[in-house]
C-alpha positions in Angstrom: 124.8 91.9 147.5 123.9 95.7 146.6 121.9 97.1 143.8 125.3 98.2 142.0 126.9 95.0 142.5 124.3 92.7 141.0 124.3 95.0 138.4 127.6 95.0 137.6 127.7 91.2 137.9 125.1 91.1 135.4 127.3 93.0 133.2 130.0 90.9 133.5 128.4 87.9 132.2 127.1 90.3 129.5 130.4 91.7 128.2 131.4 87.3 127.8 128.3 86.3 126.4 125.9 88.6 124.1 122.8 86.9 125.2 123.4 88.0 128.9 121.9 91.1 128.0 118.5 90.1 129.3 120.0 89.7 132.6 121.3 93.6 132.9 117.8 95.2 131.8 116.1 92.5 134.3 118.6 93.4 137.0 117.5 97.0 136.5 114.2 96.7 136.4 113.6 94.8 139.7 115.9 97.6 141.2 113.3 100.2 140.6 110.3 98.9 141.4 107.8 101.3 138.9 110.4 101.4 135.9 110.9 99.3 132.8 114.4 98.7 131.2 115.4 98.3 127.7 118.1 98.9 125.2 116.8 99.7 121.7 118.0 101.1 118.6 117.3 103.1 115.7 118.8 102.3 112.2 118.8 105.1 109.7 118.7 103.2 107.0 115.5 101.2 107.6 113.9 104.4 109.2 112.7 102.6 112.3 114.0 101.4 115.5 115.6 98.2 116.4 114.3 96.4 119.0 117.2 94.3 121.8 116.2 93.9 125.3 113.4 95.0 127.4 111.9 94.2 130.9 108.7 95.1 132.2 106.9 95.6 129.4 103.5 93.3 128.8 104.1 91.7 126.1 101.4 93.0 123.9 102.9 96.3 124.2 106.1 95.4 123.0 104.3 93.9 120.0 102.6 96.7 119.3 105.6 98.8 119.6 107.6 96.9 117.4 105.0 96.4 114.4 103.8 100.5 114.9 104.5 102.9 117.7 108.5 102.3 117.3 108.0 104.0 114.2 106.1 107.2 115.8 107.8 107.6 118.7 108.6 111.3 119.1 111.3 111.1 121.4 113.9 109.0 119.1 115.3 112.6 117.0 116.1 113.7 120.7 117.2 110.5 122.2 119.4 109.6 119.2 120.8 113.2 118.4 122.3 113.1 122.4 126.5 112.7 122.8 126.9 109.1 123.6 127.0 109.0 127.0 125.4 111.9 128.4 122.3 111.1 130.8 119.1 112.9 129.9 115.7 113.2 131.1 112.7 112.7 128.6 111.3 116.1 129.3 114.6 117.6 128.5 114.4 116.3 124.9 110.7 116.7 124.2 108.3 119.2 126.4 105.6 117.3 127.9 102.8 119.3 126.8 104.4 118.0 123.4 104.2 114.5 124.8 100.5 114.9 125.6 99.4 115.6 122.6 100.8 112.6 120.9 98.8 109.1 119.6 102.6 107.7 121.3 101.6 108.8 125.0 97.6 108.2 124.7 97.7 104.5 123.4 101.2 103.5 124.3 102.6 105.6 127.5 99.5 106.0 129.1 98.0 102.3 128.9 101.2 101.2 130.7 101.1 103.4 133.8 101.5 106.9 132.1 105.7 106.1 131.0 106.5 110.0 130.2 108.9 110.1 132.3 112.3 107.8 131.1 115.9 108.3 132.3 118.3 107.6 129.1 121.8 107.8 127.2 123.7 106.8 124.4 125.6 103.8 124.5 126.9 103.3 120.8 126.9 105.2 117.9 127.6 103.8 114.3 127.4 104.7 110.9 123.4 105.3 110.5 123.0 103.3 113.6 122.0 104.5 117.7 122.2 102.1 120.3 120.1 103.6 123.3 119.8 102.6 126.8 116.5 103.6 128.7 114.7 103.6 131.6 111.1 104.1 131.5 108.9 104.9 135.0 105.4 105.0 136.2 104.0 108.0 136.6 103.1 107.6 140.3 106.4 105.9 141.1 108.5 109.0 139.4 108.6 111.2 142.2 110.4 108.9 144.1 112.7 106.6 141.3 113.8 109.0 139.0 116.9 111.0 141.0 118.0 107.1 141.9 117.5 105.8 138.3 119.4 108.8 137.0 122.6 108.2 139.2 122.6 104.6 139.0 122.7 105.3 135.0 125.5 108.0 135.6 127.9 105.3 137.3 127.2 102.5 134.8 127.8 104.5 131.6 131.0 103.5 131.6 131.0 100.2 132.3 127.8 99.5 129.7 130.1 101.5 126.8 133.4 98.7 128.2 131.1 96.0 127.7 129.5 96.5 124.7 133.2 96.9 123.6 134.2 94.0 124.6 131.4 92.2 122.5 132.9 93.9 119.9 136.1 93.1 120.4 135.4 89.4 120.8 133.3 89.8 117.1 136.4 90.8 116.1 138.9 88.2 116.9 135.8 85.4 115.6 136.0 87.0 112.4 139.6 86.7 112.0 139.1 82.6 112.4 136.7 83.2 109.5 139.4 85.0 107.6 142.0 82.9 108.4 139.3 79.6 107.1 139.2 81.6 104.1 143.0 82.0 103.3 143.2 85.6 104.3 145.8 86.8 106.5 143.6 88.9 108.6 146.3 91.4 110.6 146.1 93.7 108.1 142.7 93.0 106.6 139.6 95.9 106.7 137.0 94.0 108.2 133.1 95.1 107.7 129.8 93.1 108.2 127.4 94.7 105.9 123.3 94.2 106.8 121.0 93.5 103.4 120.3 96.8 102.8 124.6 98.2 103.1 124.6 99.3 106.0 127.5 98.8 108.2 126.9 97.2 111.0 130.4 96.3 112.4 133.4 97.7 111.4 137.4 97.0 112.9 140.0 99.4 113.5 141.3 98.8 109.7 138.0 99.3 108.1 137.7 102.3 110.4 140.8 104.3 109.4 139.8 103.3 105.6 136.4 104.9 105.9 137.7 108.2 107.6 140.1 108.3 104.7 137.7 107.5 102.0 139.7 106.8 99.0 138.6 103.0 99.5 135.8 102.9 101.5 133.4 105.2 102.2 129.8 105.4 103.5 126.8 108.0 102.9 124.6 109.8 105.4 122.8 106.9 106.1 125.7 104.5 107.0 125.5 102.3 103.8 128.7 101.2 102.5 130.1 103.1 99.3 133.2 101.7 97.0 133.8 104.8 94.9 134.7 102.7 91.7 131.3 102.4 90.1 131.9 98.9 88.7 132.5 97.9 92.1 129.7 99.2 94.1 127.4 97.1 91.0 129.6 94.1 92.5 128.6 95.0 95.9 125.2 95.8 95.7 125.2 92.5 93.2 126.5 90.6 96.6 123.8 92.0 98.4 121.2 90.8 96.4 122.5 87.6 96.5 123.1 87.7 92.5 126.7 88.0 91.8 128.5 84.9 90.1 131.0 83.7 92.6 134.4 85.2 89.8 133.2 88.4 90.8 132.9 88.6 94.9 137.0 89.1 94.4 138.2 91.8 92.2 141.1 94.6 92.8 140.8 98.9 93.1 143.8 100.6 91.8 146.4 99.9 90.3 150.7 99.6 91.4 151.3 99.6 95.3 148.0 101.7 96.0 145.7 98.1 94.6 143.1 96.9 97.3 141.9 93.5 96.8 138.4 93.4 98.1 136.1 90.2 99.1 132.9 90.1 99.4 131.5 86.7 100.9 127.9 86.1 101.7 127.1 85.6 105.4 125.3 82.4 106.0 123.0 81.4 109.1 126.3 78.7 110.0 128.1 82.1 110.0 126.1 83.8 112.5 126.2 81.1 114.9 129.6 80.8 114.9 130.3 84.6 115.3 127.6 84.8 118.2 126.8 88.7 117.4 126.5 91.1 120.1 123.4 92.6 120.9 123.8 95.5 119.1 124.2 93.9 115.6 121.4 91.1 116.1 118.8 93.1 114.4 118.8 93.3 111.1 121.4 90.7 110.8 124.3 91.2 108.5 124.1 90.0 105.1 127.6 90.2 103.7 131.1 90.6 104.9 133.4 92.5 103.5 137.2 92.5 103.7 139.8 95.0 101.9 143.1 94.5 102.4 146.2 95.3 100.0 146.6 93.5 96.6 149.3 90.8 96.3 151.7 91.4 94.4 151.2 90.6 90.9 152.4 86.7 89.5 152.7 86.8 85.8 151.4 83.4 84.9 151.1 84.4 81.0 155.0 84.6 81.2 155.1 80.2 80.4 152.6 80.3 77.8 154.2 83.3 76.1 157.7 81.8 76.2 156.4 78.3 75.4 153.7 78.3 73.3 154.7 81.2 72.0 151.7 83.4 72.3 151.2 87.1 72.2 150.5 88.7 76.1 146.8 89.1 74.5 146.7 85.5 73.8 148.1 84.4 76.8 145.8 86.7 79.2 142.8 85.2 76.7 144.0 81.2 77.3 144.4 81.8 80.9 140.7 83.2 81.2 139.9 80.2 79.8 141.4 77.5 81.7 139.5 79.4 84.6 136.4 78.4 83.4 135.2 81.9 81.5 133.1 81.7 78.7 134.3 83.5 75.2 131.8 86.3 76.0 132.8 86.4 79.5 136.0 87.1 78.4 135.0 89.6 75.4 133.2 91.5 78.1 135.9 91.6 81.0 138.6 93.0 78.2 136.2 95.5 76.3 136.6 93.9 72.8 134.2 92.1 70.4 133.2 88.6 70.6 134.7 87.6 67.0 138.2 89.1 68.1 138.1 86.6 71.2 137.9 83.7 69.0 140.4 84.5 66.9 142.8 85.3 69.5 141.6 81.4 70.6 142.2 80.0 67.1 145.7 81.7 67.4 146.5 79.9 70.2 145.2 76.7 69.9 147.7 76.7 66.4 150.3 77.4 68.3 149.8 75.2 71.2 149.1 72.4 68.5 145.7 71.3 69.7 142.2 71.4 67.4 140.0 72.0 70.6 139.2 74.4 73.3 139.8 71.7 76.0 143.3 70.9 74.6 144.4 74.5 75.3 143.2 74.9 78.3 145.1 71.5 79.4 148.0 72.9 77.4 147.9 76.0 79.8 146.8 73.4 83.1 150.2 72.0 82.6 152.5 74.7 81.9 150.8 76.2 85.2 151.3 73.3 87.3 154.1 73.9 90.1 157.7 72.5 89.2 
Protein backbone atom coordinates (compact mmCIF):
# COMPACT_ATOMS: atom_id res chain seq x y z
CA UNK A 1 0.00 0.00 0.00
CA UNK A 2 1.43 3.71 -0.68
CA UNK A 3 2.12 6.41 1.68
CA UNK A 4 -1.23 8.25 0.41
CA UNK A 5 -3.23 5.26 0.76
CA UNK A 6 -2.40 4.25 4.34
CA UNK A 7 -3.02 7.58 4.98
CA UNK A 8 -6.15 7.89 3.78
CA UNK A 9 -7.15 4.61 5.30
CA UNK A 10 -6.19 6.00 8.46
CA UNK A 11 -8.56 8.68 7.92
CA UNK A 12 -11.34 6.68 7.18
CA UNK A 13 -11.37 4.97 10.33
CA UNK A 14 -10.90 8.51 11.79
CA UNK A 15 -13.90 10.25 10.22
CA UNK A 16 -16.20 6.86 11.99
CA UNK A 17 -14.52 6.91 15.17
CA UNK A 18 -13.02 10.10 16.92
CA UNK A 19 -10.35 8.18 18.72
CA UNK A 20 -8.76 7.07 15.35
CA UNK A 21 -7.10 10.15 15.25
CA UNK A 22 -3.90 8.68 16.79
CA UNK A 23 -3.73 6.50 13.87
CA UNK A 24 -3.57 9.52 11.11
CA UNK A 25 -0.72 11.58 13.01
CA UNK A 26 1.14 8.03 13.53
CA UNK A 27 0.62 7.16 9.90
CA UNK A 28 2.33 10.50 9.13
CA UNK A 29 4.91 10.39 11.15
CA UNK A 30 6.41 7.05 10.19
CA UNK A 31 5.99 8.44 6.51
CA UNK A 32 8.62 11.07 7.13
CA UNK A 33 11.13 9.59 8.89
CA UNK A 34 12.71 13.07 10.83
CA UNK A 35 9.20 14.77 11.38
CA UNK A 36 6.68 14.68 14.17
CA UNK A 37 2.83 14.90 13.68
CA UNK A 38 0.18 16.57 15.70
CA UNK A 39 -3.06 18.27 15.65
CA UNK A 40 -3.41 21.00 18.36
CA UNK A 41 -5.48 23.74 19.15
CA UNK A 42 -5.72 27.06 20.56
CA UNK A 43 -8.88 28.34 22.54
CA UNK A 44 -9.28 31.99 22.91
CA UNK A 45 -10.98 31.98 25.74
CA UNK A 46 -8.58 30.01 28.03
CA UNK A 47 -5.60 31.86 26.32
CA UNK A 48 -3.68 28.67 25.69
CA UNK A 49 -3.54 25.87 23.42
CA UNK A 50 -5.36 22.66 23.43
CA UNK A 51 -3.56 19.81 23.16
CA UNK A 52 -5.22 16.43 20.63
CA UNK A 53 -2.88 14.11 18.99
CA UNK A 54 0.81 14.02 18.61
CA UNK A 55 3.47 11.46 17.43
CA UNK A 56 7.02 11.52 17.82
CA UNK A 57 7.37 13.61 20.53
CA UNK A 58 9.23 12.08 23.95
CA UNK A 59 6.95 12.26 26.16
CA UNK A 60 8.52 14.61 28.57
CA UNK A 61 8.41 17.23 25.99
CA UNK A 62 4.89 17.04 25.46
CA UNK A 63 4.50 17.43 29.22
CA UNK A 64 6.42 20.23 29.23
CA UNK A 65 4.65 21.69 26.41
CA UNK A 66 1.38 21.29 27.78
CA UNK A 67 2.01 22.65 31.48
CA UNK A 68 4.44 25.80 29.82
CA UNK A 69 5.86 26.17 26.38
CA UNK A 70 2.18 25.86 24.77
CA UNK A 71 1.63 28.96 26.31
CA UNK A 72 4.86 30.78 24.77
CA UNK A 73 4.91 29.49 21.65
CA UNK A 74 5.48 32.31 19.21
CA UNK A 75 4.30 30.81 16.23
CA UNK A 76 0.45 30.23 17.38
CA UNK A 77 -0.77 34.32 16.32
CA UNK A 78 0.72 33.18 12.84
CA UNK A 79 -0.43 29.69 12.69
CA UNK A 80 -3.92 30.50 13.91
CA UNK A 81 -4.45 33.89 12.02
CA UNK A 82 -3.80 31.60 8.52
CA UNK A 83 -7.22 30.90 6.09
CA UNK A 84 -8.21 27.45 7.09
CA UNK A 85 -6.77 25.45 4.73
CA UNK A 86 -3.91 27.15 3.18
CA UNK A 87 -0.44 25.23 3.69
CA UNK A 88 2.35 27.36 5.20
CA UNK A 89 5.83 27.03 6.16
CA UNK A 90 7.01 28.10 9.79
CA UNK A 91 9.44 30.59 8.49
CA UNK A 92 6.72 32.21 6.46
CA UNK A 93 4.83 33.05 9.60
CA UNK A 94 7.68 33.93 11.94
CA UNK A 95 11.42 34.83 10.61
CA UNK A 96 13.88 32.59 11.96
CA UNK A 97 16.26 34.93 13.37
CA UNK A 98 12.93 35.67 15.36
CA UNK A 99 12.73 31.95 16.21
CA UNK A 100 16.31 31.98 17.50
CA UNK A 101 16.08 34.22 19.84
CA UNK A 102 13.16 32.61 21.69
CA UNK A 103 13.24 30.56 25.34
CA UNK A 104 10.55 28.30 22.70
CA UNK A 105 13.44 27.23 20.22
CA UNK A 106 16.44 27.00 22.97
CA UNK A 107 14.68 24.57 25.54
CA UNK A 108 11.89 23.17 23.43
CA UNK A 109 12.84 23.08 19.42
CA UNK A 110 16.34 22.65 19.92
CA UNK A 111 16.38 19.67 22.60
CA UNK A 112 14.29 17.70 20.15
CA UNK A 113 16.47 17.84 17.10
CA UNK A 114 16.37 21.69 16.30
CA UNK A 115 12.03 21.48 15.15
CA UNK A 116 12.12 25.20 13.39
CA UNK A 117 11.21 24.00 10.57
CA UNK A 118 7.08 22.63 10.58
CA UNK A 119 4.78 22.33 7.54
CA UNK A 120 1.09 23.42 8.77
CA UNK A 121 -2.66 24.54 7.99
CA UNK A 122 -5.81 25.18 9.29
CA UNK A 123 -8.18 22.54 9.62
CA UNK A 124 -11.23 24.11 11.67
CA UNK A 125 -12.06 27.37 12.76
CA UNK A 126 -14.75 28.13 15.45
CA UNK A 127 -15.95 30.74 17.51
CA UNK A 128 -12.58 31.55 19.74
CA UNK A 129 -11.42 28.18 18.74
CA UNK A 130 -8.25 26.96 15.95
CA UNK A 131 -7.87 23.57 15.20
CA UNK A 132 -4.30 23.24 13.57
CA UNK A 133 -2.60 20.45 11.82
CA UNK A 134 1.29 20.36 11.96
CA UNK A 135 4.19 18.78 10.94
CA UNK A 136 7.25 19.34 12.73
CA UNK A 137 11.03 18.22 11.18
CA UNK A 138 14.46 17.77 12.22
CA UNK A 139 16.70 20.00 11.34
CA UNK A 140 19.12 17.67 9.48
CA UNK A 141 16.25 15.75 7.87
CA UNK A 142 14.57 19.20 6.41
CA UNK A 143 16.45 19.46 3.44
CA UNK A 144 15.17 16.46 2.24
CA UNK A 145 11.34 16.05 3.95
CA UNK A 146 10.00 19.25 3.80
CA UNK A 147 8.90 19.71 -0.24
CA UNK A 148 7.33 15.92 0.32
CA UNK A 149 5.68 16.81 3.75
CA UNK A 150 4.35 19.96 2.16
CA UNK A 151 2.55 18.14 -0.85
CA UNK A 152 1.45 15.32 0.98
CA UNK A 153 -0.43 18.09 3.37
CA UNK A 154 -1.66 19.98 0.13
CA UNK A 155 -3.60 16.62 -1.06
CA UNK A 156 -5.01 15.75 2.29
CA UNK A 157 -6.50 19.14 3.26
CA UNK A 158 -9.44 18.17 1.89
CA UNK A 159 -10.00 15.06 3.00
CA UNK A 160 -8.79 16.02 6.85
CA UNK A 161 -11.52 19.22 6.67
CA UNK A 162 -14.38 16.03 5.15
CA UNK A 163 -13.48 14.08 8.16
CA UNK A 164 -13.42 16.25 10.77
CA UNK A 165 -16.93 17.11 9.36
CA UNK A 166 -18.06 14.07 9.44
CA UNK A 167 -17.31 13.81 13.30
CA UNK A 168 -19.32 16.65 13.43
CA UNK A 169 -21.96 15.59 11.71
CA UNK A 170 -22.27 12.30 13.60
CA UNK A 171 -22.18 14.73 17.13
CA UNK A 172 -24.96 16.01 15.57
CA UNK A 173 -27.31 13.32 14.90
CA UNK A 174 -26.22 11.86 18.78
CA UNK A 175 -27.43 14.93 20.14
CA UNK A 176 -30.68 14.80 18.52
CA UNK A 177 -31.27 11.14 20.52
CA UNK A 178 -30.44 13.36 23.54
CA UNK A 179 -33.06 15.80 22.45
CA UNK A 180 -35.51 13.52 21.46
CA UNK A 181 -34.81 11.58 25.47
CA UNK A 182 -35.55 14.89 26.64
CA UNK A 183 -39.05 15.55 24.87
CA UNK A 184 -37.67 18.01 22.32
CA UNK A 185 -38.46 17.68 18.82
CA UNK A 186 -34.96 18.34 17.64
CA UNK A 187 -35.55 19.26 13.54
CA UNK A 188 -35.94 22.55 14.26
CA UNK A 189 -34.02 22.96 17.55
CA UNK A 190 -30.60 25.38 17.77
CA UNK A 191 -28.29 23.08 19.09
CA UNK A 192 -24.96 24.38 21.11
CA UNK A 193 -22.51 22.57 23.58
CA UNK A 194 -21.13 25.20 25.68
CA UNK A 195 -17.42 24.36 27.58
CA UNK A 196 -17.34 25.74 31.52
CA UNK A 197 -16.18 28.91 30.74
CA UNK A 198 -19.13 29.73 27.52
CA UNK A 199 -17.43 29.05 25.00
CA UNK A 200 -19.03 27.31 22.14
CA UNK A 201 -17.59 24.42 21.27
CA UNK A 202 -20.12 22.89 18.83
CA UNK A 203 -22.66 24.44 17.18
CA UNK A 204 -25.48 22.91 14.30
CA UNK A 205 -26.71 24.50 11.35
CA UNK A 206 -29.74 26.06 13.40
CA UNK A 207 -27.68 27.46 16.12
CA UNK A 208 -25.45 28.69 13.35
CA UNK A 209 -27.97 30.86 11.32
CA UNK A 210 -29.16 32.08 14.95
CA UNK A 211 -25.78 33.40 15.91
CA UNK A 212 -25.09 35.16 12.38
CA UNK A 213 -28.45 36.77 13.05
CA UNK A 214 -27.93 37.74 16.60
CA UNK A 215 -31.26 38.68 17.83
CA UNK A 216 -31.12 35.30 19.90
CA UNK A 217 -27.91 34.17 20.23
CA UNK A 218 -24.94 35.81 19.96
CA UNK A 219 -21.23 35.35 20.97
CA UNK A 220 -18.37 37.91 21.77
CA UNK A 221 -14.77 38.07 20.42
CA UNK A 222 -13.79 35.36 22.31
CA UNK A 223 -16.45 32.78 21.23
CA UNK A 224 -18.42 32.71 24.54
CA UNK A 225 -21.98 32.45 24.16
CA UNK A 226 -24.16 35.78 24.76
CA UNK A 227 -28.24 35.77 25.20
CA UNK A 228 -28.82 39.53 24.89
CA UNK A 229 -31.73 39.49 27.53
CA UNK A 230 -29.75 40.24 30.65
CA UNK A 231 -31.91 38.10 32.97
CA UNK A 232 -31.11 35.29 30.79
CA UNK A 233 -27.40 35.43 30.36
CA UNK A 234 -27.55 35.47 34.78
CA UNK A 235 -29.52 32.05 33.92
CA UNK A 236 -26.88 30.95 31.73
CA UNK A 237 -23.90 31.87 33.37
CA UNK A 238 -25.99 30.41 36.61
CA UNK A 239 -25.99 26.94 34.54
CA UNK A 240 -22.47 27.22 34.11
CA UNK A 241 -21.59 27.41 37.49
CA UNK A 242 -23.61 24.61 38.17
CA UNK A 243 -26.01 26.87 40.58
CA UNK A 244 -29.23 27.45 38.91
CA UNK A 245 -32.39 25.68 40.56
CA UNK A 246 -33.59 23.26 37.98
CA UNK A 247 -37.31 25.90 37.36
CA UNK A 248 -34.94 28.12 35.77
CA UNK A 249 -32.75 26.07 33.05
CA UNK A 250 -36.27 26.59 30.91
CA UNK A 251 -37.50 29.98 30.48
CA UNK A 252 -38.80 31.90 27.13
CA UNK A 253 -37.16 35.32 25.03
CA UNK A 254 -39.83 37.35 23.43
CA UNK A 255 -42.91 37.59 23.38
CA UNK A 256 -46.00 36.57 20.38
CA UNK A 257 -44.73 34.39 17.43
CA UNK A 258 -41.06 35.85 17.71
CA UNK A 259 -40.78 33.67 21.68
CA UNK A 260 -37.67 31.34 21.87
CA UNK A 261 -37.87 28.75 24.46
CA UNK A 262 -34.42 28.06 25.51
CA UNK A 263 -32.85 24.92 27.65
CA UNK A 264 -30.14 24.73 29.26
CA UNK A 265 -29.20 21.10 30.64
CA UNK A 266 -26.05 20.37 32.34
CA UNK A 267 -23.76 17.87 30.54
CA UNK A 268 -22.92 14.96 32.65
CA UNK A 269 -19.82 12.51 32.23
CA UNK A 270 -22.81 9.63 31.04
CA UNK A 271 -23.38 12.39 28.46
CA UNK A 272 -20.08 12.52 27.06
CA UNK A 273 -19.75 8.93 26.71
CA UNK A 274 -22.65 8.57 24.91
CA UNK A 275 -22.02 11.49 22.48
CA UNK A 276 -18.35 10.12 21.86
CA UNK A 277 -16.91 13.87 20.98
CA UNK A 278 -14.72 14.40 18.20
CA UNK A 279 -11.27 15.31 18.64
CA UNK A 280 -11.60 18.69 18.27
CA UNK A 281 -14.15 19.21 21.19
CA UNK A 282 -12.29 16.74 23.71
CA UNK A 283 -10.43 19.43 25.41
CA UNK A 284 -11.91 21.39 27.54
CA UNK A 285 -15.05 19.33 27.58
CA UNK A 286 -18.36 20.94 27.34
CA UNK A 287 -20.14 21.82 30.24
CA UNK A 288 -23.69 22.65 29.26
CA UNK A 289 -25.91 22.22 26.29
CA UNK A 290 -27.94 24.51 25.09
CA UNK A 291 -30.95 24.31 22.82
CA UNK A 292 -33.29 27.28 21.48
CA UNK A 293 -35.99 26.43 19.47
CA UNK A 294 -39.47 28.40 19.05
CA UNK A 295 -41.89 28.75 22.01
CA UNK A 296 -45.13 26.59 21.99
CA UNK A 297 -47.82 28.05 21.69
CA UNK A 298 -49.26 29.29 24.75
CA UNK A 299 -52.06 26.84 26.84
CA UNK A 300 -54.04 28.95 29.15
CA UNK A 301 -54.33 26.62 32.16
CA UNK A 302 -55.68 29.64 34.44
CA UNK A 303 -58.81 29.58 32.12
CA UNK A 304 -60.48 26.30 34.71
CA UNK A 305 -59.62 27.88 37.77
CA UNK A 306 -60.93 31.32 36.69
CA UNK A 307 -64.12 29.92 35.33
CA UNK A 308 -64.51 27.44 38.31
CA UNK A 309 -63.23 28.73 41.26
CA UNK A 310 -63.86 31.83 40.15
CA UNK A 311 -60.58 33.54 40.58
CA UNK A 312 -59.15 36.70 39.16
CA UNK A 313 -56.27 35.90 36.14
CA UNK A 314 -53.89 37.24 39.10
CA UNK A 315 -55.13 34.66 41.31
CA UNK A 316 -55.17 32.06 39.01
CA UNK A 317 -51.47 32.75 37.58
CA UNK A 318 -50.65 32.90 41.68
CA UNK A 319 -52.40 29.21 42.48
CA UNK A 320 -50.84 27.71 39.52
CA UNK A 321 -47.23 28.85 40.66
CA UNK A 322 -48.07 27.14 43.49
CA UNK A 323 -49.25 23.76 42.65
CA UNK A 324 -45.71 23.83 40.81
CA UNK A 325 -44.00 23.74 43.84
CA UNK A 326 -42.94 27.75 44.11
CA UNK A 327 -42.55 29.19 47.26
CA UNK A 328 -44.73 32.57 48.22
CA UNK A 329 -41.49 34.57 47.70
CA UNK A 330 -40.58 32.73 44.69
CA UNK A 331 -43.61 33.76 43.37
CA UNK A 332 -43.52 37.53 44.79
CA UNK A 333 -40.17 37.69 43.02
CA UNK A 334 -40.99 36.12 39.46
CA UNK A 335 -44.16 38.76 39.20
CA UNK A 336 -42.30 41.94 40.71
CA UNK A 337 -44.81 42.52 43.65
CA UNK A 338 -44.44 42.41 47.42
CA UNK A 339 -44.49 39.41 49.55
CA UNK A 340 -47.74 40.52 51.65
CA UNK A 341 -49.75 41.04 48.24
CA UNK A 342 -48.91 37.27 47.34
CA UNK A 343 -50.55 36.12 50.35
CA UNK A 344 -53.43 37.79 50.06
CA UNK A 345 -53.96 36.93 46.53
CA UNK A 346 -53.54 33.20 48.30
CA UNK A 347 -56.08 33.94 51.02
CA UNK A 348 -58.41 35.04 48.10
CA UNK A 349 -58.25 31.98 46.63
CA UNK A 350 -58.23 29.53 49.08
CA UNK A 351 -61.97 31.39 50.05
CA UNK A 352 -63.05 30.80 46.96
CA UNK A 353 -61.89 27.38 46.24
CA UNK A 354 -63.40 26.54 49.81
CA UNK A 355 -60.27 25.16 51.45
CA UNK A 356 -58.43 26.55 54.88
CA UNK A 357 -54.90 25.33 53.63
CA UNK A 358 -52.31 25.93 51.12
CA UNK A 359 -52.25 22.13 50.18
CA UNK A 360 -56.07 22.19 49.63
CA UNK A 361 -55.59 24.76 46.84
CA UNK A 362 -53.12 23.41 45.20
CA UNK A 363 -55.17 19.95 45.05
CA UNK A 364 -58.11 22.13 44.12
CA UNK A 365 -55.95 23.36 41.09
CA UNK A 366 -54.23 19.45 40.58
CA UNK A 367 -57.75 18.43 39.81
CA UNK A 368 -59.15 21.04 37.72
CA UNK A 369 -55.78 20.49 35.69
CA UNK A 370 -55.99 16.92 35.31
CA UNK A 371 -56.80 15.77 31.60
CA UNK A 372 -60.64 14.99 30.88
Amino acid sequence: MSRLSEIHTSLSRAAVDPEAWQGVTDTIAASFPGARSAMMGYDVTMERSIPAVYTGYDPAFVDSYNALFGDRNPYLPGWTSLPAGRIAHSMAVLPEEEVLRTEYWADWLRPQGDLRNAVATVLTRDPGRTFLFNCQIELKAAPRVTRPVARTMRDLVPLLCHTLEINRMMLGLRLDAVLLRQGVEPARAATLLLSEQGSILFANARAAVLLAEGRVLRHDLRGRLELPPAGAMVRLEGALRRMTRPADLTFQLGQGPEATEMRLMPVTAETVAELELPLVLQAPPPALLVVARAAPLPCDETAPLRERLRLTQAEAEVALALAEGATLAEIAERRGVSLLTVRDQVRSAMGKAEVHRQSGLVRAVTELRRPG
